[in-house]
Short mmCIF file of the C-alpha atoms (twelve columns), coordinates in Angstrom:
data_MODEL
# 
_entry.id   MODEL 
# 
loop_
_atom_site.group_PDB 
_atom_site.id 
_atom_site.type_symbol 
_atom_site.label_atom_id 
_atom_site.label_alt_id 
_atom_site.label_comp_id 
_atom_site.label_asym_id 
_atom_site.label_seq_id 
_atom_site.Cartn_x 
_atom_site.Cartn_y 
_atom_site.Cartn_z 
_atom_site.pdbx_PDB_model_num 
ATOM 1   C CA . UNK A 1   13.882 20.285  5.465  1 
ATOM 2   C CA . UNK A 2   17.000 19.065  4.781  1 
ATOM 3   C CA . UNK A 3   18.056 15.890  2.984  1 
ATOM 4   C CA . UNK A 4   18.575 13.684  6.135  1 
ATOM 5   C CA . UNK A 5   15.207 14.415  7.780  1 
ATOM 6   C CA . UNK A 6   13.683 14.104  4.067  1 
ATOM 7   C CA . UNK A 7   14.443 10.653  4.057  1 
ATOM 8   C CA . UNK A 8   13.431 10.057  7.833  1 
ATOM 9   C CA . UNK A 9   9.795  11.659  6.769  1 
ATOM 10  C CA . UNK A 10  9.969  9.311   3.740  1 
ATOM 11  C CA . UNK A 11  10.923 6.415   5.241  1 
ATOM 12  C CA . UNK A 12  7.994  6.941   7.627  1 
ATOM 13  C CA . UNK A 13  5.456  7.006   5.099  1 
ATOM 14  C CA . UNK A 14  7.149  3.857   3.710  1 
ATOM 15  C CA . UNK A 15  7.049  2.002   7.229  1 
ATOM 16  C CA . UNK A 16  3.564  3.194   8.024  1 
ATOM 17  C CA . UNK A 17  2.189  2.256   4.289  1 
ATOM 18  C CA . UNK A 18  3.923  -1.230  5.218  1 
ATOM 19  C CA . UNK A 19  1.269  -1.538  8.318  1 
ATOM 20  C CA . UNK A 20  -1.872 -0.519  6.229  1 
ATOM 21  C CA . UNK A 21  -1.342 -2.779  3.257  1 
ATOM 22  C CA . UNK A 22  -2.580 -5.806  2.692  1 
ATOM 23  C CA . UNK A 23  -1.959 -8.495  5.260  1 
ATOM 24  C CA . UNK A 24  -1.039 -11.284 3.098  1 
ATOM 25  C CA . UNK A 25  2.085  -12.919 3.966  1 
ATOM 26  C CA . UNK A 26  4.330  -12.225 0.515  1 
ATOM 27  C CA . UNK A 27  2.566  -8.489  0.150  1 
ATOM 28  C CA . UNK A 28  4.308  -7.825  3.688  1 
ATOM 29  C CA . UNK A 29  7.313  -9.518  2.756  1 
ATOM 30  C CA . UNK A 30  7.762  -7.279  -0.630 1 
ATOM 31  C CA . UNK A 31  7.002  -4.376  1.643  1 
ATOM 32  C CA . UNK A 32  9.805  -5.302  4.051  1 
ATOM 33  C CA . UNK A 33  11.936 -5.854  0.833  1 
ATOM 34  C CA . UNK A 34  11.435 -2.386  -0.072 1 
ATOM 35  C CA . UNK A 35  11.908 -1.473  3.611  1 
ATOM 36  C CA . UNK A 36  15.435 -2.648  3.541  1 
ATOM 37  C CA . UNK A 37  16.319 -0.585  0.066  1 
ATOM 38  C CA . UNK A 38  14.812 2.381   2.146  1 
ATOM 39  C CA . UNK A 39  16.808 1.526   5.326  1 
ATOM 40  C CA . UNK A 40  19.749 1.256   3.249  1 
ATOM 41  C CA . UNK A 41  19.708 4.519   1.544  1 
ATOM 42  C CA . UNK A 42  19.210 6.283   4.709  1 
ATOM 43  C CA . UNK A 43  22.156 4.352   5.900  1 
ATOM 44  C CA . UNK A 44  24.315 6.070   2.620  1 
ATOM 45  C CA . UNK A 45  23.247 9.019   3.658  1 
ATOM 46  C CA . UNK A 46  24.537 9.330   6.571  1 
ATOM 47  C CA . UNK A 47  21.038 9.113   8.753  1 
ATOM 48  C CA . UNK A 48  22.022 7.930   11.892 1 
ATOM 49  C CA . UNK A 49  21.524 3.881   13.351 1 
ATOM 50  C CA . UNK A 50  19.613 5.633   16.495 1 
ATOM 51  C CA . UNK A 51  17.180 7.420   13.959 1 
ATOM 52  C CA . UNK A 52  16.373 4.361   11.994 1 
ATOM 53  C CA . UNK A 53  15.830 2.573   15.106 1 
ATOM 54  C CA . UNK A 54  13.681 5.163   16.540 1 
ATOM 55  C CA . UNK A 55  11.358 4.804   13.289 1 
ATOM 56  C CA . UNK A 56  11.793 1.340   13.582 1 
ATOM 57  C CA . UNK A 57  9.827  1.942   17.649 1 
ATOM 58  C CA . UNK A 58  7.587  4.602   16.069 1 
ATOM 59  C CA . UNK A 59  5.976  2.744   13.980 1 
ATOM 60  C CA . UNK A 60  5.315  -1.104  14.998 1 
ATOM 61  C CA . UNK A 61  4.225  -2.814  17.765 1 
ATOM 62  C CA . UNK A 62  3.776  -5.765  16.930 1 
ATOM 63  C CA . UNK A 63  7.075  -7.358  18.507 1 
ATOM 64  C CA . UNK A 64  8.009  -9.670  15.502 1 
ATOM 65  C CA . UNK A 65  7.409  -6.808  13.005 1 
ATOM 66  C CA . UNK A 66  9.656  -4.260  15.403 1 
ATOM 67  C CA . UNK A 67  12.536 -7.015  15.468 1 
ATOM 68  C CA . UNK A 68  12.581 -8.024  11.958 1 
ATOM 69  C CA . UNK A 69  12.680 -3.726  11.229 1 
ATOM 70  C CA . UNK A 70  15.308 -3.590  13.668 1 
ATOM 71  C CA . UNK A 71  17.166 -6.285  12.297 1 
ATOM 72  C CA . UNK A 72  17.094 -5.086  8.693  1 
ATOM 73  C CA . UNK A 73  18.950 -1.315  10.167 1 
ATOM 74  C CA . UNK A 74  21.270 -3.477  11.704 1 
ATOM 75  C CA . UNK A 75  22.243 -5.133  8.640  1 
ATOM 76  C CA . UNK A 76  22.674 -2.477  6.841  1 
ATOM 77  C CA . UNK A 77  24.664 -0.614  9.541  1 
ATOM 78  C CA . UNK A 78  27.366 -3.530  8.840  1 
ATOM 79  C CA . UNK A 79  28.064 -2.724  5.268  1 
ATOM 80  C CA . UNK A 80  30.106 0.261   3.714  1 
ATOM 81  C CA . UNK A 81  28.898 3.622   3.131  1 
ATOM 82  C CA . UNK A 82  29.863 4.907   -0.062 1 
ATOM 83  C CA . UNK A 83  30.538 8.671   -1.450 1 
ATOM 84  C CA . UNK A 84  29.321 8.390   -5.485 1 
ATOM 85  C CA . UNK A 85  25.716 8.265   -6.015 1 
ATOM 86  C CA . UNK A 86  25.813 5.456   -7.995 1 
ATOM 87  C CA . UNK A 87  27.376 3.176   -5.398 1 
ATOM 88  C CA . UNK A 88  24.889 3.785   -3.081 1 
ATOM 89  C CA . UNK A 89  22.331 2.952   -5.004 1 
ATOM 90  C CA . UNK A 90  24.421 -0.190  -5.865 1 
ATOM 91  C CA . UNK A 91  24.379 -0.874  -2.046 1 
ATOM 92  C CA . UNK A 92  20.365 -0.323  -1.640 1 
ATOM 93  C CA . UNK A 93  19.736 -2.021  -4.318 1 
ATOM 94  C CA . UNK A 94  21.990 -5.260  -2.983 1 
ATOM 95  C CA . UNK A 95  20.236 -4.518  0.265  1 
ATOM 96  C CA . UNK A 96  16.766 -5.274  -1.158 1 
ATOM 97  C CA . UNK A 97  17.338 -8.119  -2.728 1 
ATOM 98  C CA . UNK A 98  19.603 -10.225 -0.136 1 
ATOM 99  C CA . UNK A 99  17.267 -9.076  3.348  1 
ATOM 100 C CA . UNK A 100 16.560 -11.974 4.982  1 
ATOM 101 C CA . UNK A 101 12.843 -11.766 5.390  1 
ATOM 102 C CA . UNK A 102 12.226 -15.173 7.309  1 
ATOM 103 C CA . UNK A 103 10.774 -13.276 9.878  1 
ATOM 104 C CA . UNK A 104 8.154  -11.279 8.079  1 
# 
């Protein structure tokens, strides 16, 4: 497995760990928080917009859940991608904290 598809299987678990939890309103919203740090790295790594959307499909349903997931790839799809490590982490980590999450 290489890197790429590590972080598709990762960000899987994430997603479907997002569905399972509790159903409280904030929980959810933390989770998509997380999501979007996720979604981001992916992004740095150079996982394809297509293959986060797919996982985006593959794993909700529920219509406002698959368009706020949707929305968050999208949003990070229209920010750099950066080379050092430590940038990208930069960029999940400013990811995370300004998702807009009024959907969730």
């Amino acid at each position: 497995m290489n890197l790429k598809q590590g972080f598709v299987v990762t960000l899987g678990l994430l997603m479907a760990t997002s569905v399972t939890a509790t159903p409280e309103r904030d929980d959810m919203c933390s989770q998509f928080a997380r999501l979007a740090s996720a979604i981001m790295s992916a992004r740095q790594v150079g996982i394809p917009l297509r293959d986060l959307f797919d996982t985006c499909v593959e794993h909700w349903e529920e219509p406002h859940l698959l368009k706020l997931c949707q929305s968050i790839v999208l949003e990070a799809y229209k920010r750099p991608r950066f080379i050092t490590d430590r940038m990208q982490q930069k960029e999940a980590d400013s990811h995370y904290e300004s998702t807009d999450l009024s959907l969730c």
